[in-house]
DRENDOZA-358887 format. One record per atom (N, C-alpha, C): atom name; x, y, z. Coordinates in steps of 0.2 Angstrom, whole numbers, plus 5000, padded with zeros to 4 digits. Example, Ala and Ser with C-alpha at 12.3 -4.5 7.8 and 13.67 -1.06 7.14 Angstrom:
! residues 2
N_5066_4972_5039
CA_5062_4978_5039
C_5066_4984_5039
N_5064_4989_5035
CA_5068_4995_5036
C_5064_5000_5039
! end
This chain:
! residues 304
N_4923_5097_4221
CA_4928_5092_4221
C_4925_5086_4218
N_4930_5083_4215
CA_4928_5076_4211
C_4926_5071_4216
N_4932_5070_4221
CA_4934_5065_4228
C_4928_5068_4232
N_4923_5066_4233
CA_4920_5069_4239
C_4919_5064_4247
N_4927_5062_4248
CA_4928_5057_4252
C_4935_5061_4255
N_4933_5068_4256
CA_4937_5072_4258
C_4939_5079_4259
N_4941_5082_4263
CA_4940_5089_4268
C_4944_5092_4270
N_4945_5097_4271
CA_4950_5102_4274
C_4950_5104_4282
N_4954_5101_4286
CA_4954_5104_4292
C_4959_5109_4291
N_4953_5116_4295
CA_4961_5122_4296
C_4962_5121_4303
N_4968_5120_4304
CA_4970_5121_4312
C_4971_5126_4313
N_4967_5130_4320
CA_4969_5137_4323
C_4966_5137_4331
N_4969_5144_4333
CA_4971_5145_4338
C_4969_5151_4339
N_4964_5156_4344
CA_4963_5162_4347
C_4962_5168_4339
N_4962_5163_4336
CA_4958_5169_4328
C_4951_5170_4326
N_4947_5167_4329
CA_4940_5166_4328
C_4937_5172_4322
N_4940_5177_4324
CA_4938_5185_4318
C_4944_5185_4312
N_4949_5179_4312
CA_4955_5182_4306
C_4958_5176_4306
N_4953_5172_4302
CA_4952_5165_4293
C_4954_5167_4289
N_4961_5168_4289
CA_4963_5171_4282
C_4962_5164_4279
N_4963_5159_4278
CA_4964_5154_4276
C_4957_5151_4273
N_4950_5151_4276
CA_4943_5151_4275
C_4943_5157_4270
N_4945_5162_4269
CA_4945_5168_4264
C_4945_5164_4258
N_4953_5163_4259
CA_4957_5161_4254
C_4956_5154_4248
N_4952_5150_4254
CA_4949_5145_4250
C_4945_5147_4246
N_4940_5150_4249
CA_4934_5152_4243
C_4934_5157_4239
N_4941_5160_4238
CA_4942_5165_4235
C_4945_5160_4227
N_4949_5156_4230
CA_4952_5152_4226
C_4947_5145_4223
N_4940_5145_4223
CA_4934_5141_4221
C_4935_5136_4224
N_4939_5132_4232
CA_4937_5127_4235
C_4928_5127_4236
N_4926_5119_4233
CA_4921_5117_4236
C_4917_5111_4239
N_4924_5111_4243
CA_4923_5104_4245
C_4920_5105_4253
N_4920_5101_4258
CA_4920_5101_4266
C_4925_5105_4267
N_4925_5109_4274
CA_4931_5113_4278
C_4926_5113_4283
N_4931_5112_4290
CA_4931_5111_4296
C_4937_5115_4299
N_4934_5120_4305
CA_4940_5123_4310
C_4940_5118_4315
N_4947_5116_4316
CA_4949_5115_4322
C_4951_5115_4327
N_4948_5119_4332
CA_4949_5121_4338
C_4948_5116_4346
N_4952_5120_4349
CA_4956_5114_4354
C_4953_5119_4360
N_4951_5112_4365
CA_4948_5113_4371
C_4949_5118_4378
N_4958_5120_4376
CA_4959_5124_4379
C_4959_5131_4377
N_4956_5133_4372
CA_4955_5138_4368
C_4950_5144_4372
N_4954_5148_4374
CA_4947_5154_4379
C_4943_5157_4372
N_4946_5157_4368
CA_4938_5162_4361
C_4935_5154_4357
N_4937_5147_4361
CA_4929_5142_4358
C_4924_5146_4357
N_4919_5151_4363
CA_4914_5153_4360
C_4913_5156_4354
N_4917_5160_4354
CA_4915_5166_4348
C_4918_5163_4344
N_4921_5157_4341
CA_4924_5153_4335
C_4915_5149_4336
N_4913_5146_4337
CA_4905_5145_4340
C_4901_5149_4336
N_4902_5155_4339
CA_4898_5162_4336
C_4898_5164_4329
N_4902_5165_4328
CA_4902_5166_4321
C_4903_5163_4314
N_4907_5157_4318
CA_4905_5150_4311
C_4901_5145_4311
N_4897_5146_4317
CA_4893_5139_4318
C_4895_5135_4322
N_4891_5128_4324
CA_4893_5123_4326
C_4896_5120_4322
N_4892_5117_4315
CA_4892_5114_4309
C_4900_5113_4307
N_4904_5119_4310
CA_4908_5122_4305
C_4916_5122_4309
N_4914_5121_4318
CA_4918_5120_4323
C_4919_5115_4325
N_4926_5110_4325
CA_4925_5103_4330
C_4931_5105_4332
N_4931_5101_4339
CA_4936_5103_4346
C_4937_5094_4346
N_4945_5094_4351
CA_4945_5090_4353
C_4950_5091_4360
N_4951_5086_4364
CA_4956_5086_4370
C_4962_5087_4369
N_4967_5094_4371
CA_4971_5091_4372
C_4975_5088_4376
N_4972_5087_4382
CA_4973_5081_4386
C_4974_5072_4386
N_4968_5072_4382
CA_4970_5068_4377
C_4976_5064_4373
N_4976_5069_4370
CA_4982_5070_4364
C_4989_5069_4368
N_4989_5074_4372
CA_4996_5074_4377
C_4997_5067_4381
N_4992_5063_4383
CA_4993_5055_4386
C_4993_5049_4379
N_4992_5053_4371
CA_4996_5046_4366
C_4998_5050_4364
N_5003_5055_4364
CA_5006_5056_4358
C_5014_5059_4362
N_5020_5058_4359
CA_5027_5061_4361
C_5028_5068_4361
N_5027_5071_4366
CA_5030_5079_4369
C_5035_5080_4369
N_5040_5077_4368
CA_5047_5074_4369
C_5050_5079_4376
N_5046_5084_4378
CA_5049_5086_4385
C_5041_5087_4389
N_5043_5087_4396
CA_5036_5086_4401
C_5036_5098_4403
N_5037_5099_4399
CA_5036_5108_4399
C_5030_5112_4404
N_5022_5106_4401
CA_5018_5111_4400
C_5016_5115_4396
N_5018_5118_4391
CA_5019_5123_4387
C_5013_5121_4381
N_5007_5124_4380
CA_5005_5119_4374
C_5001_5125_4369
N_5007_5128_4370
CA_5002_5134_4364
C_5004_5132_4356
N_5003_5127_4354
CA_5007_5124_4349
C_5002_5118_4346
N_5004_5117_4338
CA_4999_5116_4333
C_5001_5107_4332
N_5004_5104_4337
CA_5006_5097_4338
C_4999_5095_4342
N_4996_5096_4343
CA_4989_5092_4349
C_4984_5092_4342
N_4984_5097_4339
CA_4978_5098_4332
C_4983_5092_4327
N_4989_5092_4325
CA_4990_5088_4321
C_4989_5081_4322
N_4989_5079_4328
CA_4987_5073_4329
C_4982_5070_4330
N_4977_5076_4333
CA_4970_5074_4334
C_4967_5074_4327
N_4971_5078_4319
CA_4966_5076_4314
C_4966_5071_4311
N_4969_5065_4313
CA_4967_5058_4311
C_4962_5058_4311
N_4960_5056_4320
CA_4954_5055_4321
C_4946_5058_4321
N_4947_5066_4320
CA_4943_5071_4320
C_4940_5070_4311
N_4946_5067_4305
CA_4942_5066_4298
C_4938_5057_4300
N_4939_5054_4303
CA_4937_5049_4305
C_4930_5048_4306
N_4930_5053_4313
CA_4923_5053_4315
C_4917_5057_4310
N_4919_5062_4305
CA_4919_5064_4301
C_4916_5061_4297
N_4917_5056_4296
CA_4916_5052_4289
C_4919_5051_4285
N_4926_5055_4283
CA_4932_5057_4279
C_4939_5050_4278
N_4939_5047_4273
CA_4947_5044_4274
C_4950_5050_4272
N_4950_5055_4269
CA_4955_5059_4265
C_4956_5065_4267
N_4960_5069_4268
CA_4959_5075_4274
C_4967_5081_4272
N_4964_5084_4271
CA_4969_5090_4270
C_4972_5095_4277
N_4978_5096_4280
CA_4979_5099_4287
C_4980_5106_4282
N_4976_5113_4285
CA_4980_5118_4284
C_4981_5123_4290
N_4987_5129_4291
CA_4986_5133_4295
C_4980_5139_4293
N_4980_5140_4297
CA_4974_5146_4297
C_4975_5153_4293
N_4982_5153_4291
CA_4986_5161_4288
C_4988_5161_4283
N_4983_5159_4274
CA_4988_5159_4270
C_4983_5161_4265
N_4988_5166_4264
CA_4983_5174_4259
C_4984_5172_4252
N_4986_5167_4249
CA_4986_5164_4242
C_4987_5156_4239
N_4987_5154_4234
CA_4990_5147_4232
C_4993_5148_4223
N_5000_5149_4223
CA_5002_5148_4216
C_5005_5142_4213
N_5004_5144_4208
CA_5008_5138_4203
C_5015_5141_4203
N_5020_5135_4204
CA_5027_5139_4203
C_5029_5138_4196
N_5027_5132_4192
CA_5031_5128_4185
C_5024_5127_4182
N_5028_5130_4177
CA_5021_5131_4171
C_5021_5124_4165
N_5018_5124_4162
CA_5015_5117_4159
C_5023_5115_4155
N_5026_5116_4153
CA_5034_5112_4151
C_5039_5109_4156
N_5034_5110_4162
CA_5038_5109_4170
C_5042_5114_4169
N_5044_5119_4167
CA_5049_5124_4170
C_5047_5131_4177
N_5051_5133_4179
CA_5051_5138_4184
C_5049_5144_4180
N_5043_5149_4185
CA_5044_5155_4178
C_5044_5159_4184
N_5046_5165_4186
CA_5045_5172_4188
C_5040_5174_4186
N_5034_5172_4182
CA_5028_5173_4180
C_5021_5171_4183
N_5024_5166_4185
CA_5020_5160_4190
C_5018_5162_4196
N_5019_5167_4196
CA_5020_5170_4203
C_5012_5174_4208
N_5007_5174_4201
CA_5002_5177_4204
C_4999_5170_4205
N_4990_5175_4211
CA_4987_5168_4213
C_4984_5164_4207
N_4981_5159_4207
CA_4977_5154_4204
C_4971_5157_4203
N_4972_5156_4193
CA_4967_5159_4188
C_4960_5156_4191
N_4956_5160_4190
CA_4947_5157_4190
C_4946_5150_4190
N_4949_5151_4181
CA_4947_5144_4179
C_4951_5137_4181
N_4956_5139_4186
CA_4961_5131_4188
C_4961_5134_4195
N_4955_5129_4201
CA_4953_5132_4206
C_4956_5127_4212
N_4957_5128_4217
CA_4957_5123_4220
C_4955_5115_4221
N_4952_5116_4218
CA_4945_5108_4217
C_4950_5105_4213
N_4951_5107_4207
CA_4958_5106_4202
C_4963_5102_4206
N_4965_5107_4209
CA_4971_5106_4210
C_4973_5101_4217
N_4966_5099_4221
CA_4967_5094_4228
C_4964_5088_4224
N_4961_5089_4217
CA_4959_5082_4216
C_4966_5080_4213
N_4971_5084_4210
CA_4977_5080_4207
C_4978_5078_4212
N_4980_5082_4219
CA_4987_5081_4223
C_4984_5074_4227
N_4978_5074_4226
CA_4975_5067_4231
C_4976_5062_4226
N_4975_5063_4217
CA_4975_5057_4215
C_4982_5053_4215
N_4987_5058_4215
CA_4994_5056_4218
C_4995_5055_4224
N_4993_5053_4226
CA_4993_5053_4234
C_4992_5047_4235
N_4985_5043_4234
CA_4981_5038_4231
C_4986_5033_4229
N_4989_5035_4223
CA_4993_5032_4219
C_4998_5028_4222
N_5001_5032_4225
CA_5007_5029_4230
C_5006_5026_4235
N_5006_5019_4237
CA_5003_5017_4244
C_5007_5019_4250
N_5017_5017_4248
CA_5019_5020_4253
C_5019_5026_4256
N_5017_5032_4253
CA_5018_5039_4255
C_5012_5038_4259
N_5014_5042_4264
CA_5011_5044_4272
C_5009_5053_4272
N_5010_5056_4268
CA_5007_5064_4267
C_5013_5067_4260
N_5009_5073_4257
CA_5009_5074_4252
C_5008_5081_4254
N_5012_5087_4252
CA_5012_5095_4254
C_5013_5099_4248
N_5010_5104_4248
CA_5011_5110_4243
C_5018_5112_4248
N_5023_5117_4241
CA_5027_5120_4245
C_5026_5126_4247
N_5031_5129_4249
CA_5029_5136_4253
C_5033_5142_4250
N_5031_5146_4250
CA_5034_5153_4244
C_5043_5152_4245
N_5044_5151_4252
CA_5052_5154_4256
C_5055_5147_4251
N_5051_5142_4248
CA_5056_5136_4246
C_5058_5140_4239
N_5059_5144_4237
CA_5060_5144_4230
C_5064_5152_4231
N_5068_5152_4235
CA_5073_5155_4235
C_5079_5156_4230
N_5082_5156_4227
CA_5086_5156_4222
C_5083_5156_4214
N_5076_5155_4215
CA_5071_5155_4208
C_5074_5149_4205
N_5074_5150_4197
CA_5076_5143_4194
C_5082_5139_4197
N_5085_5143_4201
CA_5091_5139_4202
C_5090_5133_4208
N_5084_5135_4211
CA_5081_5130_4220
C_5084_5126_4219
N_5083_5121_4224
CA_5081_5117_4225
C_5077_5112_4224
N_5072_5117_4226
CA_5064_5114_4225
C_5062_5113_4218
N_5065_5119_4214
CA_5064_5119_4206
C_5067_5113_4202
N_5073_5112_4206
CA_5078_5106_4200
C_5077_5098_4203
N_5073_5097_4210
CA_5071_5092_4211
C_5064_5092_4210
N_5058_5095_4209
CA_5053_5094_4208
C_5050_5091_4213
N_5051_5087_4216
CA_5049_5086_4222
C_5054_5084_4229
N_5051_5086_4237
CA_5057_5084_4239
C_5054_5082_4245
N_5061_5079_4249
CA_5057_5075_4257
C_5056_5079_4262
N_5056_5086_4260
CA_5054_5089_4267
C_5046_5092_4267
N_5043_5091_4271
CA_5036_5093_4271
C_5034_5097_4276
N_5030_5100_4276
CA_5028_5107_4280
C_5021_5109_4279
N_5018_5111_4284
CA_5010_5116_4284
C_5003_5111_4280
N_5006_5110_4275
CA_4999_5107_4271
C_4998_5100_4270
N_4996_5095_4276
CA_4998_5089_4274
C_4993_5086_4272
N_4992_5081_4266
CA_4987_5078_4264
C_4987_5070_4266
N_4984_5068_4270
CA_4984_5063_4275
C_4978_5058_4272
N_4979_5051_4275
CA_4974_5048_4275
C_4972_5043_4281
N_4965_5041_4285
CA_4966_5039_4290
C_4966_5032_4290
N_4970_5028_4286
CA_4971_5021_4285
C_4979_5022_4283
N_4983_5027_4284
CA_4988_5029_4283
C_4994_5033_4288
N_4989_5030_4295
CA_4991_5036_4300
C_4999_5036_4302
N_5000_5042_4305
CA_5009_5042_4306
C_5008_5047_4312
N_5013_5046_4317
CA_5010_5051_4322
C_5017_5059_4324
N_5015_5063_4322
CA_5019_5070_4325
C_5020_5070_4331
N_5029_5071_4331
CA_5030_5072_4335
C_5036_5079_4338
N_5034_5079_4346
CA_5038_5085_4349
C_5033_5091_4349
N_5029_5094_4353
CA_5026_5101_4354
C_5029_5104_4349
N_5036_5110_4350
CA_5039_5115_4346
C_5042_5109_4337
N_5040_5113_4334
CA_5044_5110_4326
C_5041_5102_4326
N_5036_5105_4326
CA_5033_5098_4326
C_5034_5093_4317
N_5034_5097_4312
CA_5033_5095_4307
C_5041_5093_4305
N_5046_5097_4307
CA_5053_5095_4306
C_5054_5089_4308
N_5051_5091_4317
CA_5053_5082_4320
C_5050_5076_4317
N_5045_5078_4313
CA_5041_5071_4310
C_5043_5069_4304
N_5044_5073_4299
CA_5047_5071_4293
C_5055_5069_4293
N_5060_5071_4299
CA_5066_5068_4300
C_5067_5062_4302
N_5063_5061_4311
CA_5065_5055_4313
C_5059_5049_4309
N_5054_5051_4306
CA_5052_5045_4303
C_5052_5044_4295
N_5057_5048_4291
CA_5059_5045_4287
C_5065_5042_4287
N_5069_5044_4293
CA_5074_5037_4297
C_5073_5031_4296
N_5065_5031_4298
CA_5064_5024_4299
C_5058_5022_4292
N_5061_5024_4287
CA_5057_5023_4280
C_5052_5027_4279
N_5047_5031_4281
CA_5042_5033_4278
C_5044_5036_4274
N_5039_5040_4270
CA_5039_5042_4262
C_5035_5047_4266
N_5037_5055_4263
CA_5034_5062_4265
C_5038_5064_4259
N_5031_5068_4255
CA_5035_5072_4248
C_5031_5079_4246
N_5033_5086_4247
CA_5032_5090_4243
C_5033_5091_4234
N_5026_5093_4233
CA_5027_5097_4228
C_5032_5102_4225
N_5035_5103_4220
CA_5036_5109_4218
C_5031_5113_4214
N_5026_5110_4211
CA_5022_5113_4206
C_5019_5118_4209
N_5015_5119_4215
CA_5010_5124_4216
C_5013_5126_4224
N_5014_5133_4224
CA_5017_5133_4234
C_5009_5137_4236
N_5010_5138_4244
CA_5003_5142_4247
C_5008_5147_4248
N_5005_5153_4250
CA_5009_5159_4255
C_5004_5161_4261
N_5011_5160_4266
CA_5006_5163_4272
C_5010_5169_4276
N_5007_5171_4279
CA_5009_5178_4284
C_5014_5175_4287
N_5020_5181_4290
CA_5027_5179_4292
C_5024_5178_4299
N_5029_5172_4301
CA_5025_5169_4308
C_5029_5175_4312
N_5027_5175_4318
CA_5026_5181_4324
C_5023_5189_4322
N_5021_5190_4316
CA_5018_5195_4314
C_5009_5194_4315
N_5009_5189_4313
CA_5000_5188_4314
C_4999_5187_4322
N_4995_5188_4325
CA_4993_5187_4331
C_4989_5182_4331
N_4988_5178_4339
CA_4986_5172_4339
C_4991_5166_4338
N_4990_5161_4335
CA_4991_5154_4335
C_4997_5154_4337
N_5003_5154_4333
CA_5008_5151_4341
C_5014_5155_4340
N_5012_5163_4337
CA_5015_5169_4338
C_5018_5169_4341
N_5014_5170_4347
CA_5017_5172_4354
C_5023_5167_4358
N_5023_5161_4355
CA_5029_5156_4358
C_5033_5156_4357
N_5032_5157_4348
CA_5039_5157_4345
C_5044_5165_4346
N_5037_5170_4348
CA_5042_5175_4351
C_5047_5175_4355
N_5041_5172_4362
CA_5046_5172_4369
C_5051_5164_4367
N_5051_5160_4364
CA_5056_5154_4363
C_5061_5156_4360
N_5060_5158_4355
CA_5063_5161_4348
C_5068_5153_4344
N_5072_5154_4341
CA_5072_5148_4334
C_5075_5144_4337
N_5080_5146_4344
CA_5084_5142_4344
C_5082_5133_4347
N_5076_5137_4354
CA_5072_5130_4357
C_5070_5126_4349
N_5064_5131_4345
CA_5063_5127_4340
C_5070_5120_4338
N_5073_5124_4335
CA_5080_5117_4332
C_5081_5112_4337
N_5080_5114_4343
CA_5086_5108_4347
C_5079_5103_4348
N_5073_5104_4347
CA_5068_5099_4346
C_5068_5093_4342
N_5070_5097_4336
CA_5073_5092_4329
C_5080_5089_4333
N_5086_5093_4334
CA_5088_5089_4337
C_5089_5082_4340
N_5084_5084_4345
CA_5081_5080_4352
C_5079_5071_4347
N_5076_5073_4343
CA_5072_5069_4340
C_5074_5067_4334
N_5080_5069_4331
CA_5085_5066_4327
C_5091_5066_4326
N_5094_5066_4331
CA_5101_5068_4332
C_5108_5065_4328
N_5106_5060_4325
CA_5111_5059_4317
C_5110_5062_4312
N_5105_5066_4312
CA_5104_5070_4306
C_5101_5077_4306
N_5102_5078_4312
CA_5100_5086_4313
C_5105_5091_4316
N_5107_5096_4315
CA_5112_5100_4317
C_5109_5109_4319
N_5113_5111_4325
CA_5112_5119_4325
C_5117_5123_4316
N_5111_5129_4316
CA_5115_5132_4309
C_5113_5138_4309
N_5114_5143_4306
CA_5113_5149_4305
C_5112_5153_4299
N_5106_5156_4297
CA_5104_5161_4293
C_5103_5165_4294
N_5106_5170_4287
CA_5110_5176_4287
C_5108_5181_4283
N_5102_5186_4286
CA_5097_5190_4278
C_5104_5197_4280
N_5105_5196_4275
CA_5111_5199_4271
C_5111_5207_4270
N_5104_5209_4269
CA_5103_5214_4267
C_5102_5220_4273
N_5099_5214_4279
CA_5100_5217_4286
C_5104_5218_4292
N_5111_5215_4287
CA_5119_5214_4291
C_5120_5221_4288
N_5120_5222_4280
CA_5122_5228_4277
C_5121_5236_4281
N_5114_5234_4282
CA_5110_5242_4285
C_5111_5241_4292
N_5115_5237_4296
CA_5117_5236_4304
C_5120_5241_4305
N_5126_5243_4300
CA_5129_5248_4304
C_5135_5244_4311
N_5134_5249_4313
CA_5137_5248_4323
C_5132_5247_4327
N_5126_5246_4325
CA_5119_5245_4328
C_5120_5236_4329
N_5119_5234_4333
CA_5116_5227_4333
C_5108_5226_4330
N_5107_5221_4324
CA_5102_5219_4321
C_5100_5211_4322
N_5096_5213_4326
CA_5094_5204_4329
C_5090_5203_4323
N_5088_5205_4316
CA_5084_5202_4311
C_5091_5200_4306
N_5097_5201_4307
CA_5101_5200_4303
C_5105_5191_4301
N_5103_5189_4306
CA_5102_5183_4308
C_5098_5177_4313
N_5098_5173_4312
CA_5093_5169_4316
C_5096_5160_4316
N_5096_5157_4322
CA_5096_5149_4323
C_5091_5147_4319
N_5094_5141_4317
CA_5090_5138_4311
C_5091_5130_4310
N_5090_5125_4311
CA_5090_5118_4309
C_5095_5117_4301
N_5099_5114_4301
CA_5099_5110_4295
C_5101_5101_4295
N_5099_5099_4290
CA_5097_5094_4292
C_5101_5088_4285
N_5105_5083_4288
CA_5109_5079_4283
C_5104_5073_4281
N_5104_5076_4275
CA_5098_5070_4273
C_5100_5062_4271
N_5107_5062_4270
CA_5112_5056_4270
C_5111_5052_4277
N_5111_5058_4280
CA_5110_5053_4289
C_5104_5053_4288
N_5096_5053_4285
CA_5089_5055_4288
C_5086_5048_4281
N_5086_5048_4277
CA_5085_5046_4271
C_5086_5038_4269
N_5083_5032_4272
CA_5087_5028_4269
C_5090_5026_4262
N_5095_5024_4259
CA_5095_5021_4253
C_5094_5015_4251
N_5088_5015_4250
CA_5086_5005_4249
C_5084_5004_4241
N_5091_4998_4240
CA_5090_4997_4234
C_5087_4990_4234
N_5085_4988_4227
CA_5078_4984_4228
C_5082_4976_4227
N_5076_4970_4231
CA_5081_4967_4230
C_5085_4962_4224
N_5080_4965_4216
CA_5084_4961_4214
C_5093_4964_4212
N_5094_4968_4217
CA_5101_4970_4216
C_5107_4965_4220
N_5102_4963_4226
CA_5105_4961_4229
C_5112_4956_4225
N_5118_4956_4230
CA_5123_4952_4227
C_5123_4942_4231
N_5124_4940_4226
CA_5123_4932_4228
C_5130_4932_4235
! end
């Protein structure tokens, strides 16, 4: 990388033998710093220890983290990637890092979605040629980054966001306020997550309420493994939780602008039959960005 004022923390959880995401970096020419970061309540710290090193391991408390940062409920429950988000402010800090990348641990590629005329292609779709590598591509997204003073983090999209193909969302805004999984952070920029469950929802809703700037990319998504199928990191919570706790978090945490809703894989209602198909549906968040978004017009509009 150009910027050598900057690193990749992967956040994980009880995976020590299954970095998909460490693969995937080096498959895709990152060669910058990376760092696992694992958390103190972690029963396999040793064997994450063992097999990548000390060099390559930094932990932090989350007892800690739990006495500065909003849980928004007193549960206990802390199998969740809100204690690592928070702590990686300080973790690139002590580091030496202003500039720092969040990734999860589970993402088996990085493509481009819109090719050089800024269009959508269905062809865009395999991983990242040899020659335009990673390095390439964290040194744009930080010079943009850099750029902007107001913006507080900056994220690749994620495959699920280009549903409809040309017709998205993601594709006909080019960029949008919602942000997920890949945040590119700085530690003279800090913002703090909040809520245990949906962590990232509650954070890019209620503090864009109160003006921050959070912007995904459309140009280039990651993919990662569908959550509750990998084992490990917070599989197992969202199992026994399931989506609903997830939303009412956001809820909880933004309640003029967040709402209970429902999605509906279609194709799983069809092959139901008379059978009930819990994959045919699922609770879901939606979220009114009219209520979430201010609209601040500048002031030389103002009226006398």
């Amino acid at each position: 990388m150009e910027n050598k004022n900057f690193v990749a923390l992967i956040l994980t959880h009880g995976r020590p033998n299954n970095q998909v995401t460490v693969n995937t970096l080096k498959r895709h020419g990152y060669t910058g710093d990376w760092k696992l970061v694992v958390d103190d309540e972690d029963i396999t710290l040793p064997e994450y220890r063992r097999v990548w090193g000390d060099d390559k391991v930094v932990t932090f408390s989350k007892n800690e983290i739990a006495e500065r940062f909003d849980e928004v409920d007193n549960s206990g429950e802390r199998r969740t990637i809100f204690y690592a988000r928070n702590a990686s402010f300080d973790i690139a800090e002590k580091l030496g890092y202003k500039y720092f990348i969040q990734l999860d641990d589970d993402y088996d590629s990085f493509r481009w979605r819109m090719n050089e005329e800024i269009e959508y292609s269905s062809l865009m779709l395999s991983p990242l040629p040899e020659e335009q590598t990673l390095d390439k591509v964290f040194d744009i997204m930080l010079e943009y980054f850099i750029s902007v003073p107001l913006m507080y983090s900056l994220c690749m999209a994620q495959s699920g966001d280009y549903i409809g193909g040309g017709g998205s969302k993601m594709v006909s805004d080019q960029f949008r306020r919602k942000v997920m999984n890949s945040f590119i952070c700085s530690t003279d920029r800090r913002f703090n997550f909040v809520g245990r469950i949906n962590e990232d929802v509650n954070t890019y809703t209620s503090l864009a309420h109160q003006g921050f700037l959070f912007l995904t990319t459309a140009f280039i998504a990651l993919n990662q493994k569908t959550t509750q199928t990998n084992t490990g990191g917070m599989s197992e919570m969202y199992k026994s939780l399931g989506t609903y706790t997830k939303t009412a978090y956001t809820i909880i945490t933004h309640p003029s602008g967040a709402k209970f809703s429902v999605l509906y894989n279609t194709s799983a209602i069809k092959g139901a039959g008379k059978e009930k198909d819990n994959n045919a549906f699922r609770i879901h968040h939606r979220i009114n960005w009219r209520n979430t978004a201010p609209l601040i017009l500048r002031e030389e509009h103002k009226k006398v």
